[in-house]
VMD Tcl script that builds the backbone (N, CA, C; Angstrom):
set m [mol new atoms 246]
animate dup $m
set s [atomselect $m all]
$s set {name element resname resid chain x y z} {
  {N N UNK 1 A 12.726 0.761 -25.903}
  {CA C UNK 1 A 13.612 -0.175 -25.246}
  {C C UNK 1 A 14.151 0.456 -23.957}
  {N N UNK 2 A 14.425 -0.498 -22.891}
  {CA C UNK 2 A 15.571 0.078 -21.800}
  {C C UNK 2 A 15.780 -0.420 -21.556}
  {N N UNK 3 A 17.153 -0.406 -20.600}
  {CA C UNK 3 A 17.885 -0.718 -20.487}
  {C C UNK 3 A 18.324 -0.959 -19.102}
  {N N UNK 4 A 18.628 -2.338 -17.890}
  {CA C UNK 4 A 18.432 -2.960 -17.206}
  {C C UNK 4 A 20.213 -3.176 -16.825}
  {N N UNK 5 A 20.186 -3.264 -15.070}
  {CA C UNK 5 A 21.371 -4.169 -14.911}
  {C C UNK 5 A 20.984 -5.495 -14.025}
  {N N UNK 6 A 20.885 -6.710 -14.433}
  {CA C UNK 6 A 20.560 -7.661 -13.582}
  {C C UNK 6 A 21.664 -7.879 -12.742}
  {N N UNK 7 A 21.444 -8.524 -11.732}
  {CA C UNK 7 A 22.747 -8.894 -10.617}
  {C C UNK 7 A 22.520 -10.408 -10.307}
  {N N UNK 8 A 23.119 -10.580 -9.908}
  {CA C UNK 8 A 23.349 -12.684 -10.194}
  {C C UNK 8 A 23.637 -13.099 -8.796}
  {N N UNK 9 A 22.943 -14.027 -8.076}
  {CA C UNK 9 A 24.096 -14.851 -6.836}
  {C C UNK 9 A 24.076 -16.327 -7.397}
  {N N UNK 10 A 24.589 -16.676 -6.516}
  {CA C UNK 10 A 24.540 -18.338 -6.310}
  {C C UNK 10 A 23.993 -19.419 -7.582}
  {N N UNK 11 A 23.265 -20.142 -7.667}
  {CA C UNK 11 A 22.932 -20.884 -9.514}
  {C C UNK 11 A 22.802 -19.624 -10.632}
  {N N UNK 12 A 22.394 -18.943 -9.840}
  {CA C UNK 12 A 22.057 -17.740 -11.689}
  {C C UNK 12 A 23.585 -17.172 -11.634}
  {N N UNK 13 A 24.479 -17.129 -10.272}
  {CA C UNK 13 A 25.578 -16.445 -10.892}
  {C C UNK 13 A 26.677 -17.395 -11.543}
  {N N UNK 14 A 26.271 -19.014 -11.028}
  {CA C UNK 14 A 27.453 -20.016 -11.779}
  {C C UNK 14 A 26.799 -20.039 -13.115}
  {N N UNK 15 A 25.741 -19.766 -13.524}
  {CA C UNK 15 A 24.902 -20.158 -14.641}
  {C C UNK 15 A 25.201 -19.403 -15.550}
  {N N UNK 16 A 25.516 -18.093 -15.727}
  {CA C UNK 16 A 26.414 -17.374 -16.192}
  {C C UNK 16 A 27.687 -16.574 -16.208}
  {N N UNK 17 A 28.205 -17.052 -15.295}
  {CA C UNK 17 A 29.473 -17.049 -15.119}
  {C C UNK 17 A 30.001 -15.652 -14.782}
  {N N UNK 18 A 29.423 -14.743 -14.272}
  {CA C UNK 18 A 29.491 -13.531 -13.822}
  {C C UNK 18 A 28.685 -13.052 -12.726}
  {N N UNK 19 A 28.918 -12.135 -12.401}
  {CA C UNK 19 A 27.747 -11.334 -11.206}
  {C C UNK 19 A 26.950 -10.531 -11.405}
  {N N UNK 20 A 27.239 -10.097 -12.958}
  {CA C UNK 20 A 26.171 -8.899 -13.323}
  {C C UNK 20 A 25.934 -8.880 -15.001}
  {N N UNK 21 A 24.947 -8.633 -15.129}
  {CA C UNK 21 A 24.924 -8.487 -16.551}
  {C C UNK 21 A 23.678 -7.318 -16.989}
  {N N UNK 22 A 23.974 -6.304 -18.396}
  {CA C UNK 22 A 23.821 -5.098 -18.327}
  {C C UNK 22 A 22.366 -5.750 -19.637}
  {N N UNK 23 A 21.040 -5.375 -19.592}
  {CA C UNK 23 A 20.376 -6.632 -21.132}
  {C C UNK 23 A 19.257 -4.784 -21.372}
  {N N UNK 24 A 19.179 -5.169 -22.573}
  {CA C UNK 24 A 18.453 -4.180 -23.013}
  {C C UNK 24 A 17.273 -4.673 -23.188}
  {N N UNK 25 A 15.887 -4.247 -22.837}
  {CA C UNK 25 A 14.508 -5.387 -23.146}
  {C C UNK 25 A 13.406 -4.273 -23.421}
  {N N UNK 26 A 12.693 -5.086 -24.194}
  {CA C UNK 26 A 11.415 -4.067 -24.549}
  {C C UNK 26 A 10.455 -3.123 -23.283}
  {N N UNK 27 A 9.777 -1.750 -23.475}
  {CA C UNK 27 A 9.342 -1.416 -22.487}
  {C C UNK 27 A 8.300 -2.240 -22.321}
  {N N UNK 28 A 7.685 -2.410 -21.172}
  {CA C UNK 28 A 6.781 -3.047 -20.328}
  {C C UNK 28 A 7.136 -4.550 -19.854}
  {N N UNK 29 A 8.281 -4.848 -20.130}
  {CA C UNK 29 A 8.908 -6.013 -19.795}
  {C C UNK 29 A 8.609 -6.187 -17.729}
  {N N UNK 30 A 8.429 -7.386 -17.555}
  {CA C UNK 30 A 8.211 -7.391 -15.949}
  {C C UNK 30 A 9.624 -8.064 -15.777}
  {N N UNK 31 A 9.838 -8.016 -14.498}
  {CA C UNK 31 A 10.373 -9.227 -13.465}
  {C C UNK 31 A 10.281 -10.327 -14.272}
  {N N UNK 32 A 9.038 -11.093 -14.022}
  {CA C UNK 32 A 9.245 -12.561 -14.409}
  {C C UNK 32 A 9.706 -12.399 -15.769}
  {N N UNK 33 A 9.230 -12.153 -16.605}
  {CA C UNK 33 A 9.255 -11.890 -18.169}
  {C C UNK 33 A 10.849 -12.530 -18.104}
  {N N UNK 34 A 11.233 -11.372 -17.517}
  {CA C UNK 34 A 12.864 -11.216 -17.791}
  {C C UNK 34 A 13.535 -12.575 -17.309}
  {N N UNK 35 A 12.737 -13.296 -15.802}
  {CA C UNK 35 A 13.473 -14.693 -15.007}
  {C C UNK 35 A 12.824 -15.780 -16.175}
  {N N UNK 36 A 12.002 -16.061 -17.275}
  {CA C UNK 36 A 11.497 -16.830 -18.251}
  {C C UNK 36 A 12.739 -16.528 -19.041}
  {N N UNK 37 A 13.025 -15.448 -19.497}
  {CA C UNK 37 A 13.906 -14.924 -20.919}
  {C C UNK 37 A 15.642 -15.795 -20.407}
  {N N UNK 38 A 15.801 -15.742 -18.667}
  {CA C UNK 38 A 17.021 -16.021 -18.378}
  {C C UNK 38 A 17.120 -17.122 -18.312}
  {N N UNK 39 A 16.071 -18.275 -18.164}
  {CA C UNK 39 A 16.170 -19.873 -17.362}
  {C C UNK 39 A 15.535 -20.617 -19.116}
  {N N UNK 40 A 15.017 -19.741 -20.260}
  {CA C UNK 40 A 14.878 -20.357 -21.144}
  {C C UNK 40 A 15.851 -20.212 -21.822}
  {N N UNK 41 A 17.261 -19.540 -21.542}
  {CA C UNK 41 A 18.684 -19.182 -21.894}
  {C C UNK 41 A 19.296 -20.313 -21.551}
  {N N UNK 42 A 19.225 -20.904 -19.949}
  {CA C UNK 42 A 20.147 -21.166 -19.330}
  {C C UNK 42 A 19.197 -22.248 -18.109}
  {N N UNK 43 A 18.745 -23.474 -19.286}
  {CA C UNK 43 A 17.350 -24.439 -18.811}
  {C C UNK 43 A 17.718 -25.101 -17.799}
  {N N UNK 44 A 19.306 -25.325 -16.978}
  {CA C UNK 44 A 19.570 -25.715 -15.796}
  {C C UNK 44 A 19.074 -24.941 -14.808}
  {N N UNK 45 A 18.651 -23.346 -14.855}
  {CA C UNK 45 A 17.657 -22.698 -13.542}
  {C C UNK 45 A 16.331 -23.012 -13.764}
  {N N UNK 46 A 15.894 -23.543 -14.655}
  {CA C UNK 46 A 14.013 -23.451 -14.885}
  {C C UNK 46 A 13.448 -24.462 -13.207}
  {N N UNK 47 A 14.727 -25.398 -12.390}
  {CA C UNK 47 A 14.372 -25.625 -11.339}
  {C C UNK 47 A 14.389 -24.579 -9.973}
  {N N UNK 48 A 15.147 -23.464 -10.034}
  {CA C UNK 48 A 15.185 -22.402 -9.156}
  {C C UNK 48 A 14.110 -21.519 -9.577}
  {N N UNK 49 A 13.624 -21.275 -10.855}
  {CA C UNK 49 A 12.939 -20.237 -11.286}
  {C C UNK 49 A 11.438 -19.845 -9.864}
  {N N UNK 50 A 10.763 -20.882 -9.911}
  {CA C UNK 50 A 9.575 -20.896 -8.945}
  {C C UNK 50 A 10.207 -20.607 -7.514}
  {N N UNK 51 A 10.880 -20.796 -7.121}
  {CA C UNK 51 A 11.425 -20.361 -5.454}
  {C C UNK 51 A 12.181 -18.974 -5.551}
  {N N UNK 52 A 12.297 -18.810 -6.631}
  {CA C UNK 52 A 13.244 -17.356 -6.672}
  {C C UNK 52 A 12.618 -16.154 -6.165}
  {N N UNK 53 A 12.976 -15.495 -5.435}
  {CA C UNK 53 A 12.492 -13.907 -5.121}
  {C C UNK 53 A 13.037 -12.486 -5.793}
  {N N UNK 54 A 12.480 -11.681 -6.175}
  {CA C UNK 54 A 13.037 -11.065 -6.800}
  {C C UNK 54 A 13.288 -9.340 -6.198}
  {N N UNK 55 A 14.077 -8.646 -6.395}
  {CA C UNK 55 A 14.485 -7.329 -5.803}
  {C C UNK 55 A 14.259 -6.137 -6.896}
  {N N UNK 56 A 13.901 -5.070 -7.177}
  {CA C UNK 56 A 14.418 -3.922 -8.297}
  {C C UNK 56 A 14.319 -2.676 -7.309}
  {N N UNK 57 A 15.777 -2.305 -7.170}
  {CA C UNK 57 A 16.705 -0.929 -6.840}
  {C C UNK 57 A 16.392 -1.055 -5.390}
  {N N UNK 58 A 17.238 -2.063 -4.786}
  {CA C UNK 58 A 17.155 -2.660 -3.243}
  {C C UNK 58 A 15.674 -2.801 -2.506}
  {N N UNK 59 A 14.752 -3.127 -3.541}
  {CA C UNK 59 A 13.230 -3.369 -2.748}
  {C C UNK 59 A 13.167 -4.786 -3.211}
  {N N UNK 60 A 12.582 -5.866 -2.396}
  {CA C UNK 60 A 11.354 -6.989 -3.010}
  {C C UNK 60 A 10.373 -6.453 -3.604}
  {N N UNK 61 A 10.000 -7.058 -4.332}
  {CA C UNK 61 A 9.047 -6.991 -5.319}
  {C C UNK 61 A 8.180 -7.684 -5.722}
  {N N UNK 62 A 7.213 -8.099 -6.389}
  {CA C UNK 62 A 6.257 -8.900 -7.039}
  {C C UNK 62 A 7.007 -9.037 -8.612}
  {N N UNK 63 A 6.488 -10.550 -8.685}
  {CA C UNK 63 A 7.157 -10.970 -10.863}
  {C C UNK 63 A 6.439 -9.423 -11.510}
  {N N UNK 64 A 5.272 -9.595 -11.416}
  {CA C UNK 64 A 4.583 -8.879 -12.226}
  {C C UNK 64 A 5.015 -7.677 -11.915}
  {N N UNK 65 A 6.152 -7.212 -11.332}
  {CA C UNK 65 A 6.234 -5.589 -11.563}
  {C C UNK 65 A 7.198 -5.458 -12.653}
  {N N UNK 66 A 6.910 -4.291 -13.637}
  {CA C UNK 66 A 7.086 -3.886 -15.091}
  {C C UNK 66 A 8.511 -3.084 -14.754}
  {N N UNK 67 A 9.471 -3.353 -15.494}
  {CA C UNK 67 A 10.792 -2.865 -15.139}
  {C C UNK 67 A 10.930 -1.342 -15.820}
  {N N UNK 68 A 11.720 -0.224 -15.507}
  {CA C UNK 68 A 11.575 0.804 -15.990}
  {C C UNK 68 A 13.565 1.038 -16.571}
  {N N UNK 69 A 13.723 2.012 -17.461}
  {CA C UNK 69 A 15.248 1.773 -17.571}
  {C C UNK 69 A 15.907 2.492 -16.406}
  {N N UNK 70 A 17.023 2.070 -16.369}
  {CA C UNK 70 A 18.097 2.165 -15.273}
  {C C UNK 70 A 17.882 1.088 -14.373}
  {N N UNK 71 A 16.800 0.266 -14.115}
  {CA C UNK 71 A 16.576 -0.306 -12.969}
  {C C UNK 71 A 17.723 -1.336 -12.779}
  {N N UNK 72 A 17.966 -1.629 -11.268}
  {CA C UNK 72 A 18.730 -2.669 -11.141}
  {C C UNK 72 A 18.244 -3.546 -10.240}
  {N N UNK 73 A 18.434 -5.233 -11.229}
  {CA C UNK 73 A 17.541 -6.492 -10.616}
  {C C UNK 73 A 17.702 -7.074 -10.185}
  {N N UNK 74 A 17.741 -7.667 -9.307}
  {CA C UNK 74 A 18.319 -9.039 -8.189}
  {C C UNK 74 A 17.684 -10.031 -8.318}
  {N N UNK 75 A 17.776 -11.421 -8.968}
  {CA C UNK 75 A 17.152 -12.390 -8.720}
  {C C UNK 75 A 18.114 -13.044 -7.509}
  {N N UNK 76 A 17.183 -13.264 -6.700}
  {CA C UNK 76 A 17.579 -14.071 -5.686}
  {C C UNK 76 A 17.319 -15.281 -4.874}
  {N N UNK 77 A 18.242 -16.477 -5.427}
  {CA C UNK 77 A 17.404 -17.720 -5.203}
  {C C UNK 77 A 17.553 -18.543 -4.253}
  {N N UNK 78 A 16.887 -19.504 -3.525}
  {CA C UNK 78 A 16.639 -20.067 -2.277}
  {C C UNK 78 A 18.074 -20.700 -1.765}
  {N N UNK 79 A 18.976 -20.163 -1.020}
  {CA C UNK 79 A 19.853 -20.461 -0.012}
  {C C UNK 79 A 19.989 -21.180 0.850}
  {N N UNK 80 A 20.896 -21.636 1.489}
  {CA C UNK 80 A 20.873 -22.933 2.504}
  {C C UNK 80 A 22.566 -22.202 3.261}
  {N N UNK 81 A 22.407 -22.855 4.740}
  {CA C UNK 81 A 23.588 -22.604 5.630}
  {C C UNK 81 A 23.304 -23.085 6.820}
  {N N UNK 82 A 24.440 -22.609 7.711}
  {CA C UNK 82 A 23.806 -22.576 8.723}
  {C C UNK 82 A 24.853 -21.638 9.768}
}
mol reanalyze $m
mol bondsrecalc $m
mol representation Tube
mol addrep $m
């Protein structure tokens, strides 16, 4: 097992009601793995899930990269402003 800190903005952070959350997950767990495990939690993101980009330990990344422990994850989902 290891052990992960995800970080939250905007729908994933109203979606759980915090900014960070600390999840323990099996080794070889990826990126996506983990954005499936969160939006089949919390089925109001399964519409952000596909536009989302994802970060581990201030890099972008690809879904398919395999998380290692300590890592820290950023899902980060499509924004608007101006």
């Amino acid at each position: 097992m290891i052990s992960i800190t995800l970080k939250l903005f905007a729908a994933y952070q109203d979606a759980l009601g915090r900014p960070d959350v600390t999840m323990t997950l099996p080794e070889g767990t990826t990126v996506n793995q983990l954005c499936d495990r969160i939006c089949t939690q919390y089925p109001d993101l399964k519409q952000w899930q596909d536009l989302t980009r994802f970060g581990v330990n201030l890099r972008f990344v690809d879904a398919n990269t395999p998380l290692n422990d300590g890592d820290e994850v950023v899902f980060i989902p499509p924004v608007s402003g101006g």
